[in-house]
PDB file of N, CA, C, O and CB in Angstrom:
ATOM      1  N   UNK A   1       0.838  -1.177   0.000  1.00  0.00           N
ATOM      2  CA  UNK A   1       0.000   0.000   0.000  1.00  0.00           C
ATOM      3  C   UNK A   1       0.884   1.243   0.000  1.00  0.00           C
ATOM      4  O   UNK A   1       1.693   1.348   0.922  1.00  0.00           O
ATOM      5  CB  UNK A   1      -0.954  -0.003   1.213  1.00  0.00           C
ATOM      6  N   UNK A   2       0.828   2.112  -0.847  1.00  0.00           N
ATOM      7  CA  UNK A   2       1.683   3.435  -0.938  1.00  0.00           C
ATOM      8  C   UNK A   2       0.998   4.658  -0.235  1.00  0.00           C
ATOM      9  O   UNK A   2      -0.216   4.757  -0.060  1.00  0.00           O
ATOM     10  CB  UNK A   2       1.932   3.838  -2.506  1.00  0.00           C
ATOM     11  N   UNK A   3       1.709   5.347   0.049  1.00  0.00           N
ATOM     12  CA  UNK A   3       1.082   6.635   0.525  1.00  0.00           C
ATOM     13  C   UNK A   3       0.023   7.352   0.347  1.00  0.00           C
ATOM     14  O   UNK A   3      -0.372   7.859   1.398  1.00  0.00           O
ATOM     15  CB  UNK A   3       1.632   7.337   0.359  1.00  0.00           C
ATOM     16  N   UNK A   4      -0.517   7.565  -0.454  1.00  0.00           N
ATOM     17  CA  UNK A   4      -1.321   7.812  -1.422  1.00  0.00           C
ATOM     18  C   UNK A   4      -3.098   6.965  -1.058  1.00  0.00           C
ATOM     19  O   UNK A   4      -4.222   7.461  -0.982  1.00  0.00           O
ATOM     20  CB  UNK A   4      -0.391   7.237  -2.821  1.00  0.00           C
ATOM     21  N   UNK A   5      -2.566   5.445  -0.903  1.00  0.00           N
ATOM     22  CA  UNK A   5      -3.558   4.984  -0.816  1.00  0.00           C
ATOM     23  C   UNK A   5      -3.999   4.579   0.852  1.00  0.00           C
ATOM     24  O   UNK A   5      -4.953   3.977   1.344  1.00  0.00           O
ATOM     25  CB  UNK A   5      -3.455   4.000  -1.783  1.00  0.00           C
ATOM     26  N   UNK A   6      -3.095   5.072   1.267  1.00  0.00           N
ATOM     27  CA  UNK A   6      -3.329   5.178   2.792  1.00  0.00           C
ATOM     28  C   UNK A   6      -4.194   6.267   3.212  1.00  0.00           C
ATOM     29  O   UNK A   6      -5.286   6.096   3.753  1.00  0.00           O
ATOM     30  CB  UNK A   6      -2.053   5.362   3.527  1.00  0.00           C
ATOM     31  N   UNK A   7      -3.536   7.676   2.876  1.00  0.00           N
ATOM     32  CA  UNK A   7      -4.324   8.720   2.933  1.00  0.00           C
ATOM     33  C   UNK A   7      -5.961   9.065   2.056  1.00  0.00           C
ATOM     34  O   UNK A   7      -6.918   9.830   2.171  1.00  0.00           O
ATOM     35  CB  UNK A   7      -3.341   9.584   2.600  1.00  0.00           C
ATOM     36  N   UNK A   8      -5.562   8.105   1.292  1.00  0.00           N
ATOM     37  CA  UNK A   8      -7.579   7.812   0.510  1.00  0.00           C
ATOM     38  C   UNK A   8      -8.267   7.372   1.486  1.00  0.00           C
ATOM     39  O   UNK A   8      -9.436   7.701   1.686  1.00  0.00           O
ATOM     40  CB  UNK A   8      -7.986   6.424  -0.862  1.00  0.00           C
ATOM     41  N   UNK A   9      -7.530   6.484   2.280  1.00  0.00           N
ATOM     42  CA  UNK A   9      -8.393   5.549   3.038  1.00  0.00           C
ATOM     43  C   UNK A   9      -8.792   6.434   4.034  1.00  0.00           C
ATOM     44  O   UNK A   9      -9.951   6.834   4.144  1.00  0.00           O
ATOM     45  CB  UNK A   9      -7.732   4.214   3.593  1.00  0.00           C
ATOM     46  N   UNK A  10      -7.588   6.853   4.991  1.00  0.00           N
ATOM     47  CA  UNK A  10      -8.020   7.712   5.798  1.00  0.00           C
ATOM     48  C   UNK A  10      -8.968   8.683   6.082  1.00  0.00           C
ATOM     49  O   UNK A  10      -9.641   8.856   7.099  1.00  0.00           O
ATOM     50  CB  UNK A  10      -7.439   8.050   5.872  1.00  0.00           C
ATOM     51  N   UNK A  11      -8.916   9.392   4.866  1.00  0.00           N
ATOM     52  CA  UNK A  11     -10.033  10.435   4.076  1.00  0.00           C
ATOM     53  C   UNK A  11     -11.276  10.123   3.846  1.00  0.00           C
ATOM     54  O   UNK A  11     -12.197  10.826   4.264  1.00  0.00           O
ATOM     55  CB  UNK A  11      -9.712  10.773   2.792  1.00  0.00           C
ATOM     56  N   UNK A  12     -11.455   9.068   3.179  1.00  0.00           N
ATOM     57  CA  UNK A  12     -12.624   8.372   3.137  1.00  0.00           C
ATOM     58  C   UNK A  12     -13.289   8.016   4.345  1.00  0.00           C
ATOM     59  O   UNK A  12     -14.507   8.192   4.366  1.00  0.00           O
ATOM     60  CB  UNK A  12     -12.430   7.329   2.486  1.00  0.00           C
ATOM     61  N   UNK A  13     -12.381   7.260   5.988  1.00  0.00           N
ATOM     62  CA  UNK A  13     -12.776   7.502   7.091  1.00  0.00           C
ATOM     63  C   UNK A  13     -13.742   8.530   7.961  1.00  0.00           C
ATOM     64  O   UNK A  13     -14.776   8.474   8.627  1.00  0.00           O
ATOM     65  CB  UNK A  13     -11.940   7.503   7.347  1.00  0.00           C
ATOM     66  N   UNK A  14     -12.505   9.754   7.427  1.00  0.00           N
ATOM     67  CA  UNK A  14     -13.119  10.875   8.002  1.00  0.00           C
ATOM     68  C   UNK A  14     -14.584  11.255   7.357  1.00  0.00           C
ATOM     69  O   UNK A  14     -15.649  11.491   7.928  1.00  0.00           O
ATOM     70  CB  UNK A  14     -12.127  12.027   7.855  1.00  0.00           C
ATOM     71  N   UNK A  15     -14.313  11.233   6.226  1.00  0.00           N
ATOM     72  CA  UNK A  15     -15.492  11.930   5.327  1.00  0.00           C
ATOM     73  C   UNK A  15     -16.652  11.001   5.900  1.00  0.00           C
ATOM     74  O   UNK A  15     -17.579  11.715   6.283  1.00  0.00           O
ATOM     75  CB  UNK A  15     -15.281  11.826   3.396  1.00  0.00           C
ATOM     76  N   UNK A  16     -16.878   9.811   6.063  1.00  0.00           N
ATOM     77  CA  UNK A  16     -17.869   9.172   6.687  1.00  0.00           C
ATOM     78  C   UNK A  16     -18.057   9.501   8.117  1.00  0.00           C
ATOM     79  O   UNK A  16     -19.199   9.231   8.489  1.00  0.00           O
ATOM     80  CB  UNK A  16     -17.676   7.874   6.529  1.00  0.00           C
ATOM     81  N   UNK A  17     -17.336   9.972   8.984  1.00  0.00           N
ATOM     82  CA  UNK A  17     -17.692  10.271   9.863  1.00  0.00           C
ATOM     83  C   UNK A  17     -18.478  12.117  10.197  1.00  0.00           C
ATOM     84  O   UNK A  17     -19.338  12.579  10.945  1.00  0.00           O
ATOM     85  CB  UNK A  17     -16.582   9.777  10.428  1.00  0.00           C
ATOM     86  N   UNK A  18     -17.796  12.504   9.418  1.00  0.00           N
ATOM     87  CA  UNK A  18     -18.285  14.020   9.229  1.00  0.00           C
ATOM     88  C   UNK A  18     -19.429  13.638   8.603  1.00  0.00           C
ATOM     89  O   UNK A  18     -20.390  14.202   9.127  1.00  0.00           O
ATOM     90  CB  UNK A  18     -17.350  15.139   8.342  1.00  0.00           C
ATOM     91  N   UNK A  19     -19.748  12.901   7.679  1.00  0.00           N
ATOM     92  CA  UNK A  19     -21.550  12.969   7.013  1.00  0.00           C
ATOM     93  C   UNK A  19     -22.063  12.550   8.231  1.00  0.00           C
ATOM     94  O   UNK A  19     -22.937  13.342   8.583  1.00  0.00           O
ATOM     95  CB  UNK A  19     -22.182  11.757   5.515  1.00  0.00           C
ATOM     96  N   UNK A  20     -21.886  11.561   9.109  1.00  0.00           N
ATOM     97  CA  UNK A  20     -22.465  10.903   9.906  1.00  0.00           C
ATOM     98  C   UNK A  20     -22.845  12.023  11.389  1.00  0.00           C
ATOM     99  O   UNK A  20     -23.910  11.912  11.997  1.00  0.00           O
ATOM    100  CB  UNK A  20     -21.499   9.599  10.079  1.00  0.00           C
ATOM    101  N   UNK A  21     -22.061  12.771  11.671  1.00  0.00           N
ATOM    102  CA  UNK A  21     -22.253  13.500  12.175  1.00  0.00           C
ATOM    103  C   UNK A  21     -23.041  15.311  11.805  1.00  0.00           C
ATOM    104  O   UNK A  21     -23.345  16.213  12.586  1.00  0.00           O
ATOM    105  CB  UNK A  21     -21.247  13.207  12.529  1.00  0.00           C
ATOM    106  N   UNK A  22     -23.138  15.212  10.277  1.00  0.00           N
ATOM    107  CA  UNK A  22     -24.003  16.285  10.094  1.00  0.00           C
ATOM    108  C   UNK A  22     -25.368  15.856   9.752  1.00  0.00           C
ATOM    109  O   UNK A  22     -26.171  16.655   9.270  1.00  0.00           O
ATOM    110  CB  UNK A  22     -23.496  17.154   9.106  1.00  0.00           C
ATOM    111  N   UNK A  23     -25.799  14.051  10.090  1.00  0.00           N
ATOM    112  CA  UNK A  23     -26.724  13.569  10.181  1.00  0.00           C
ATOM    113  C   UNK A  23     -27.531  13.730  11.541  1.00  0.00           C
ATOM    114  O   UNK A  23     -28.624  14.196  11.863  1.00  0.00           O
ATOM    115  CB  UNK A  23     -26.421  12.518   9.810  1.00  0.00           C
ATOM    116  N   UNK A  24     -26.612  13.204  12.094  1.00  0.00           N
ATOM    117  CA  UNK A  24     -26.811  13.448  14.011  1.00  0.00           C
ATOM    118  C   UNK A  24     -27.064  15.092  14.128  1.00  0.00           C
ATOM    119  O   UNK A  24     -28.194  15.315  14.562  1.00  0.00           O
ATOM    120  CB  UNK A  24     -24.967  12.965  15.191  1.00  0.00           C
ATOM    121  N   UNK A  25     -26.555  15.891  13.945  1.00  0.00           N
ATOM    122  CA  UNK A  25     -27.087  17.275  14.014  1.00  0.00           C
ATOM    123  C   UNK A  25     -27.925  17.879  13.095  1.00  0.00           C
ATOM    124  O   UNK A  25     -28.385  19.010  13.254  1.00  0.00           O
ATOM    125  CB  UNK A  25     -26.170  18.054  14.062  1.00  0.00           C
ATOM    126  N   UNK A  26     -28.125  17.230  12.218  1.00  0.00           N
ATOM    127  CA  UNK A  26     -28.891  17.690  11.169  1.00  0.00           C
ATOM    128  C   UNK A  26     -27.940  19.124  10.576  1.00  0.00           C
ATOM    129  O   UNK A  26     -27.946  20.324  10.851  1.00  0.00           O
ATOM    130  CB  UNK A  26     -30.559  18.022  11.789  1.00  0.00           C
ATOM    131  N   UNK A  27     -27.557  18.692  10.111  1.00  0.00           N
ATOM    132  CA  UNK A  27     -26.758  19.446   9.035  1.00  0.00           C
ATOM    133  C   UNK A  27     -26.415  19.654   7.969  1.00  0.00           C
ATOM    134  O   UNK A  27     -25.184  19.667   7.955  1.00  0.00           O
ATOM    135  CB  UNK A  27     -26.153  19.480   9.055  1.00  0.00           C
ATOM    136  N   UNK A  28     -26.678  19.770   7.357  1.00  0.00           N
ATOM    137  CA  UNK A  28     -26.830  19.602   5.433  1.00  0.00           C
ATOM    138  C   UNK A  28     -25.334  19.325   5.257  1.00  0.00           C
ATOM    139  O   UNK A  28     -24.641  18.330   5.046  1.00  0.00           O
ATOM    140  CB  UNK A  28     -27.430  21.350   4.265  1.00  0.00           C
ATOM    141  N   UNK A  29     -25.111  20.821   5.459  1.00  0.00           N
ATOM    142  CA  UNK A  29     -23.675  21.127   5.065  1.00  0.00           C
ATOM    143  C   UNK A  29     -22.620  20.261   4.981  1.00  0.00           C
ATOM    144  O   UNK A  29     -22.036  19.950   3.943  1.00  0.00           O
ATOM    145  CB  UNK A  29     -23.216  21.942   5.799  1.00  0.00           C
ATOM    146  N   UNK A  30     -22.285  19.718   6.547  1.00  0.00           N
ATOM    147  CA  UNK A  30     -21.666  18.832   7.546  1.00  0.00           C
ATOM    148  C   UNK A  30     -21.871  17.963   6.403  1.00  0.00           C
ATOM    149  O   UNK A  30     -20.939  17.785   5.620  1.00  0.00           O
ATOM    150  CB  UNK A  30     -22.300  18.506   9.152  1.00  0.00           C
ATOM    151  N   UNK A  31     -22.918  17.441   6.237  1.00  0.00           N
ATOM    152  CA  UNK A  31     -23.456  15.858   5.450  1.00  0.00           C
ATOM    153  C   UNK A  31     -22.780  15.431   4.392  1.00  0.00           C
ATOM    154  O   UNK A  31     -22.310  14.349   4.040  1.00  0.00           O
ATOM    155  CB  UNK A  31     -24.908  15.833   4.817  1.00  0.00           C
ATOM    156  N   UNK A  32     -22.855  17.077   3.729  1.00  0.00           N
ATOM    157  CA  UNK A  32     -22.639  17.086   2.172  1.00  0.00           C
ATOM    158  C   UNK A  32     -20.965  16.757   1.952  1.00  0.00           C
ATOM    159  O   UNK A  32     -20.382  15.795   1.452  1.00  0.00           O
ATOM    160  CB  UNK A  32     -23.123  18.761   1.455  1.00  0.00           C
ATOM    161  N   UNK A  33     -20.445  18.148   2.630  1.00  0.00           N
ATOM    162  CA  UNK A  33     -18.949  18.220   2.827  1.00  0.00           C
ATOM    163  C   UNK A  33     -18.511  16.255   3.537  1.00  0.00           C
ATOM    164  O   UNK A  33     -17.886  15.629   2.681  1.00  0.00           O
ATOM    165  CB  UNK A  33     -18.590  19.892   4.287  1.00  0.00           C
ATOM    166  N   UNK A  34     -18.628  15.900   4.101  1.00  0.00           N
ATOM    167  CA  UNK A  34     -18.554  14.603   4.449  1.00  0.00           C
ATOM    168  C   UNK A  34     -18.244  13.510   3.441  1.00  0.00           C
ATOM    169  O   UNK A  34     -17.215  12.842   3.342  1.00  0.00           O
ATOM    170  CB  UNK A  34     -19.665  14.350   5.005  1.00  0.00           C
ATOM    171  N   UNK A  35     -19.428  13.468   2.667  1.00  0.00           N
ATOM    172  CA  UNK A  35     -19.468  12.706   1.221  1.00  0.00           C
ATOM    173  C   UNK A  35     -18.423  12.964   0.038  1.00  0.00           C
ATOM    174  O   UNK A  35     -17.719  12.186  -0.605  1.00  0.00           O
ATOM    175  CB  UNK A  35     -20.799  13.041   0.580  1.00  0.00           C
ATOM    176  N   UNK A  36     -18.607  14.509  -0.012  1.00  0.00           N
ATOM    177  CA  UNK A  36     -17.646  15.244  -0.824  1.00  0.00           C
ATOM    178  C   UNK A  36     -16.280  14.342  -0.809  1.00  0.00           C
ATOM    179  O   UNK A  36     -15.814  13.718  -1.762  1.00  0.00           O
ATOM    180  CB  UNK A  36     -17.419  16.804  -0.202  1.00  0.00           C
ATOM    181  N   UNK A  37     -15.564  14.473   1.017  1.00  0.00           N
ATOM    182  CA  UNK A  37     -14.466  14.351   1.330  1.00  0.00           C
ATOM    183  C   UNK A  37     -14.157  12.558   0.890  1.00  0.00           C
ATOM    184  O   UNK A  37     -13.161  12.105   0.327  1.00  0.00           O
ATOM    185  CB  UNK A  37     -14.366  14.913   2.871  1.00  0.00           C
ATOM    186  N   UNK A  38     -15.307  11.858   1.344  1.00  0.00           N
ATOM    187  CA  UNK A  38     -15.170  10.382   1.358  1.00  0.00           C
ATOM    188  C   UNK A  38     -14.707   9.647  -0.306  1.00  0.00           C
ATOM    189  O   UNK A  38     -13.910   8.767  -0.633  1.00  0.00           O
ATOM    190  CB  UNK A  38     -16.781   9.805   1.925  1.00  0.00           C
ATOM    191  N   UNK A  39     -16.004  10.845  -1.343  1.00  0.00           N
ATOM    192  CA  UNK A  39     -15.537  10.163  -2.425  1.00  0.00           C
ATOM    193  C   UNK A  39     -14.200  10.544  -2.901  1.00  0.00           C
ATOM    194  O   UNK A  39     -13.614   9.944  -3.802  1.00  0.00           O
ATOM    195  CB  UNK A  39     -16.423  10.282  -3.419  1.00  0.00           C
ATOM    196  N   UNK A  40     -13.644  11.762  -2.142  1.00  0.00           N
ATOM    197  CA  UNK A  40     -11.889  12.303  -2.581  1.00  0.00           C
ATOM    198  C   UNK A  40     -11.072  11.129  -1.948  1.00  0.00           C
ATOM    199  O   UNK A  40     -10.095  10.566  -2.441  1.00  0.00           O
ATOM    200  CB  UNK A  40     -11.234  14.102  -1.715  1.00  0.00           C
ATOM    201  N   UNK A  41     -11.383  11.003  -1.336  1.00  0.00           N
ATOM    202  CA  UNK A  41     -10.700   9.645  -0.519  1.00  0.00           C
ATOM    203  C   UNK A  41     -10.531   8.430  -1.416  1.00  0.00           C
ATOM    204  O   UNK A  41      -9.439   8.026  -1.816  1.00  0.00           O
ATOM    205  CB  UNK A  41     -11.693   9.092   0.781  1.00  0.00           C
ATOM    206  N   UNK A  42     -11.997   7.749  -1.768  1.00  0.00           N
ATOM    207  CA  UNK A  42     -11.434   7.042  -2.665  1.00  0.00           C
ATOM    208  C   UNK A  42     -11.286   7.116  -4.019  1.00  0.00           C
ATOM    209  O   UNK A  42     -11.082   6.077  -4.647  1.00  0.00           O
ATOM    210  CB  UNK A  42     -11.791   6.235  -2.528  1.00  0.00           C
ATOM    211  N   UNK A  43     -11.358   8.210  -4.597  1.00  0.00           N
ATOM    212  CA  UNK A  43     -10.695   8.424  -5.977  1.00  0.00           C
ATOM    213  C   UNK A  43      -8.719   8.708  -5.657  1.00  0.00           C
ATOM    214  O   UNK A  43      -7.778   8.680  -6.449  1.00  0.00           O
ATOM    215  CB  UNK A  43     -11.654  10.105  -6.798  1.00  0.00           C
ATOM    216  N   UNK A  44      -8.763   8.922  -4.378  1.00  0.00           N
ATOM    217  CA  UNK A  44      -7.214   8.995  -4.004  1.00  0.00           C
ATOM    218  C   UNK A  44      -6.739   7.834  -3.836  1.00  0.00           C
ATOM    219  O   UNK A  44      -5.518   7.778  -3.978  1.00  0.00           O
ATOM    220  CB  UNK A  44      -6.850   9.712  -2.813  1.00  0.00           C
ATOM    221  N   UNK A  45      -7.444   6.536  -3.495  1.00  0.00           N
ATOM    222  CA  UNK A  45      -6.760   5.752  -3.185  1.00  0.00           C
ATOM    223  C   UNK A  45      -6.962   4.718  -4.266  1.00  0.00           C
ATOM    224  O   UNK A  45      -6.318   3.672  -4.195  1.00  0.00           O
ATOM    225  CB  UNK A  45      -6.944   5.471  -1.919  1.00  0.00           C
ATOM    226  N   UNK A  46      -7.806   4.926  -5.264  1.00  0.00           N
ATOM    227  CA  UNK A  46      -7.882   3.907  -5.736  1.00  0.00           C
ATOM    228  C   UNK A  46      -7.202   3.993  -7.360  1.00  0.00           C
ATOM    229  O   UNK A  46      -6.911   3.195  -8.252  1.00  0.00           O
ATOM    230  CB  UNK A  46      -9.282   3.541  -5.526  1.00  0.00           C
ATOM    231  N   UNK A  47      -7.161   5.179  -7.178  1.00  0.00           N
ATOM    232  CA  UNK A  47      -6.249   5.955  -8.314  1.00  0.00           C
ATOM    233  C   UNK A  47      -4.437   6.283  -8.197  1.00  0.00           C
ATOM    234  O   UNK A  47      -3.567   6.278  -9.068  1.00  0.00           O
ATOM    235  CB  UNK A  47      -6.982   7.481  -8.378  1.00  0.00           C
ATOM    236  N   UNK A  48      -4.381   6.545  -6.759  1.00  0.00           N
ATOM    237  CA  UNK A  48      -2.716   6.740  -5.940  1.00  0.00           C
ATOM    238  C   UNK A  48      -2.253   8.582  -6.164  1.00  0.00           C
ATOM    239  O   UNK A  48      -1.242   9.273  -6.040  1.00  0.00           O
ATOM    240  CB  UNK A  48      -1.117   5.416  -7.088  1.00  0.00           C
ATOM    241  N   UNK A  49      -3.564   8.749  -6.520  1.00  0.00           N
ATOM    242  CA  UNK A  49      -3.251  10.059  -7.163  1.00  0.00           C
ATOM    243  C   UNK A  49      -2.810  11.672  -6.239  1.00  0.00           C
ATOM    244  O   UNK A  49      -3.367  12.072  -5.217  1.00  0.00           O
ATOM    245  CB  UNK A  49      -4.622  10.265  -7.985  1.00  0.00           C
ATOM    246  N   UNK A  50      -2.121  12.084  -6.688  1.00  0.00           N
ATOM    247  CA  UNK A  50      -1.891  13.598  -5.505  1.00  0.00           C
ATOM    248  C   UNK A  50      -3.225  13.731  -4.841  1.00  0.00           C
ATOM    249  O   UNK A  50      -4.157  13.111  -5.352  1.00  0.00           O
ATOM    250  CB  UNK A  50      -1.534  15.395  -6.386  1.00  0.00           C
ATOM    251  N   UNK A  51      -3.457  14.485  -3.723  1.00  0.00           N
ATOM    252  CA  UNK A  51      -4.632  15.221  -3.138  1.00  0.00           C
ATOM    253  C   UNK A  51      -5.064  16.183  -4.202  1.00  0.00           C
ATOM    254  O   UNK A  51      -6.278  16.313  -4.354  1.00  0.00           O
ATOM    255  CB  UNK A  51      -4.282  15.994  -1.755  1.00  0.00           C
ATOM    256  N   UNK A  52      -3.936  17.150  -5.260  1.00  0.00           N
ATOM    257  CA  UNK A  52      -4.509  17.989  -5.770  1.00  0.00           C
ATOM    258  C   UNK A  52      -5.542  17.391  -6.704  1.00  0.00           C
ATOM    259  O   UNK A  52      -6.713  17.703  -6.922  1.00  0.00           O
ATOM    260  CB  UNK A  52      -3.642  18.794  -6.259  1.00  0.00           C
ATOM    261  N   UNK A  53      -4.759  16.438  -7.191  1.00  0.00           N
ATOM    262  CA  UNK A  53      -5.123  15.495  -8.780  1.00  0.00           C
ATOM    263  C   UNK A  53      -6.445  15.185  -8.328  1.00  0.00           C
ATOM    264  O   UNK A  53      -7.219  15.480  -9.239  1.00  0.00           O
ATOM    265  CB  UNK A  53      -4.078  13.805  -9.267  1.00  0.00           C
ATOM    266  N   UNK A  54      -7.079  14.712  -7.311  1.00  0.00           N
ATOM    267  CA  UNK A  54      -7.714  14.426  -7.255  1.00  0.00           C
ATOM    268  C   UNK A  54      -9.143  14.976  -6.615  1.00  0.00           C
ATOM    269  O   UNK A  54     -10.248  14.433  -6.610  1.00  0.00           O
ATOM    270  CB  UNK A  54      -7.176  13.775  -7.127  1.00  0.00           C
ATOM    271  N   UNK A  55      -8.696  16.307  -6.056  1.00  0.00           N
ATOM    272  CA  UNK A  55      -9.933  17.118  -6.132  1.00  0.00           C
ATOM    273  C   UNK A  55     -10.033  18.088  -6.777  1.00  0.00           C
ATOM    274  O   UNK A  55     -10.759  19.008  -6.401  1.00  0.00           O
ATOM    275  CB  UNK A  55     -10.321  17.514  -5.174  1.00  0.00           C
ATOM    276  N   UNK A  56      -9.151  18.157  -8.213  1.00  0.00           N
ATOM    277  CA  UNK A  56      -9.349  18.515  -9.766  1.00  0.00           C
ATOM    278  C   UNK A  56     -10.337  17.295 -10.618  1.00  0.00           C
ATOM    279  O   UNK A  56     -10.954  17.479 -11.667  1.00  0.00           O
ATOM    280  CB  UNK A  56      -7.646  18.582 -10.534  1.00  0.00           C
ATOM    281  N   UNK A  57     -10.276  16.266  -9.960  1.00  0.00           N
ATOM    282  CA  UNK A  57     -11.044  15.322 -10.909  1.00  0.00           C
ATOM    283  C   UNK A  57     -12.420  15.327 -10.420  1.00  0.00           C
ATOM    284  O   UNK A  57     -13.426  15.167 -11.110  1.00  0.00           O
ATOM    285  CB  UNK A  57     -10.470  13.803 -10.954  1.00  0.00           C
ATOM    286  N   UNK A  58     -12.343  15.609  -8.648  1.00  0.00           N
ATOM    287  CA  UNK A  58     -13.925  15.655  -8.074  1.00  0.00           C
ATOM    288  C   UNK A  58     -14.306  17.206  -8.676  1.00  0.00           C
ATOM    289  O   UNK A  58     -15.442  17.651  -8.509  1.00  0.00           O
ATOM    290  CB  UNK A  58     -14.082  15.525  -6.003  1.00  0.00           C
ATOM    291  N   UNK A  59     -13.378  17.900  -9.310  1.00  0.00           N
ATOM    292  CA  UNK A  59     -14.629  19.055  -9.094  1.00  0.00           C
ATOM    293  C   UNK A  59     -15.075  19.146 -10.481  1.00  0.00           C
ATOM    294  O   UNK A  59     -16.079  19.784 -10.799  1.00  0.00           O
ATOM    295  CB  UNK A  59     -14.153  20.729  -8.455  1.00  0.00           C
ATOM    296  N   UNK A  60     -14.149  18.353 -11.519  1.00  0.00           N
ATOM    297  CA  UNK A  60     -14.993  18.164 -12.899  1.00  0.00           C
ATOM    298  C   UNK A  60     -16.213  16.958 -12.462  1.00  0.00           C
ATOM    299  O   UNK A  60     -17.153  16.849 -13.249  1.00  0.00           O
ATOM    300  CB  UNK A  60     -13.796  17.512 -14.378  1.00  0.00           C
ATOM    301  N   UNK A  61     -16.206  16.473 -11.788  1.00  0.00           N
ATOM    302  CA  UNK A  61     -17.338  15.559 -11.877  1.00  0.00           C
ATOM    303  C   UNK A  61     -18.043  16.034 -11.038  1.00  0.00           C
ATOM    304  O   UNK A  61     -19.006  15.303 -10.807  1.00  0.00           O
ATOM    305  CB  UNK A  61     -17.178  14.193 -11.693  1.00  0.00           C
ATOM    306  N   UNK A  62     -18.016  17.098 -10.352  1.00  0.00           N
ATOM    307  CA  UNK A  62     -19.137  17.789  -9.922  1.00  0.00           C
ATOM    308  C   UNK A  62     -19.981  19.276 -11.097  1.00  0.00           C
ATOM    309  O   UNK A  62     -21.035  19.885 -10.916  1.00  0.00           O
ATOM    310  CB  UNK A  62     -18.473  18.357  -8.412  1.00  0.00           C
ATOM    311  N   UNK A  63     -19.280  19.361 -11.863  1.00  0.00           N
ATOM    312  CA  UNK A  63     -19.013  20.253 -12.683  1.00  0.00           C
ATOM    313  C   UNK A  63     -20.272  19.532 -14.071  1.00  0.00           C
ATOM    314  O   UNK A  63     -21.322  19.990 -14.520  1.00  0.00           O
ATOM    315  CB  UNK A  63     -17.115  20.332 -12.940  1.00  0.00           C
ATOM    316  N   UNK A  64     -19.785  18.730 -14.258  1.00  0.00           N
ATOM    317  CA  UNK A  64     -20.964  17.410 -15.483  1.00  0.00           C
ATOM    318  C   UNK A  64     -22.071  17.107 -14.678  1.00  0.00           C
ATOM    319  O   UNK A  64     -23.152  17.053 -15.264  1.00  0.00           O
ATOM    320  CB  UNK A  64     -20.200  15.480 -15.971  1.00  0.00           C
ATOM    321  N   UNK A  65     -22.048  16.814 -12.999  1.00  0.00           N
ATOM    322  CA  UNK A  65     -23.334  16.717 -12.545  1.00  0.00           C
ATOM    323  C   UNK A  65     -24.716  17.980 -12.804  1.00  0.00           C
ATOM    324  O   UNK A  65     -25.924  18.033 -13.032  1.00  0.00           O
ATOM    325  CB  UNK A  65     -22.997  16.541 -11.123  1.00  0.00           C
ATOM    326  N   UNK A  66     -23.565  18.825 -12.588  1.00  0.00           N
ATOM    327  CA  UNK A  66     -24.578  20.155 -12.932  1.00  0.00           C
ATOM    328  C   UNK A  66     -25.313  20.331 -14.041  1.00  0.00           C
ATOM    329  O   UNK A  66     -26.228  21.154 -14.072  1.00  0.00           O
ATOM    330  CB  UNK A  66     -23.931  21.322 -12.993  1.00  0.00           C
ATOM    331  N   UNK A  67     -24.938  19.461 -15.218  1.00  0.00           N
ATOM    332  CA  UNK A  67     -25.698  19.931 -16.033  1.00  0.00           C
ATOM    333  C   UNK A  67     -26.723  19.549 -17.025  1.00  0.00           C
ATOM    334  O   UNK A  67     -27.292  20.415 -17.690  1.00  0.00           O
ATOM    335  CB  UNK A  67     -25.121  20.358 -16.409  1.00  0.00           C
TER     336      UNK A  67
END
């Protein structure tokens, strides 16, 4: 496992716990940002890709959702 795919994992951790907790408070935001973070996580790890690389790739695919 390389660096890279450690810190996906990790990320992906967190990000589930931050949705999970803007569930418990009811928080959109919290929820959203959570998910956001989880799927950066594993496009990081399953790809090995920089942090940047890879929330350049989440924000084009948030970018095509829009439209």
């Amino acid at each position: 496992m390389n660096r890279d795919s450690v810190e996906g994992s990790w990320k992906q951790f967190k990000g589930k716990v931050k949705a999970q907790w803007g569930k418990l408070t009811g928080n959109q935001l919290d929820e959203i940002e959570g998910k956001r973070d989880e799927l950066s996580g594993k496009l990081q790890e399953g790809y090995g890709d920089a942090k940047e690389a890879v929330e350049e790739q989440g924000e084009r695919l948030s970018e095509r959702a829009k439209k």
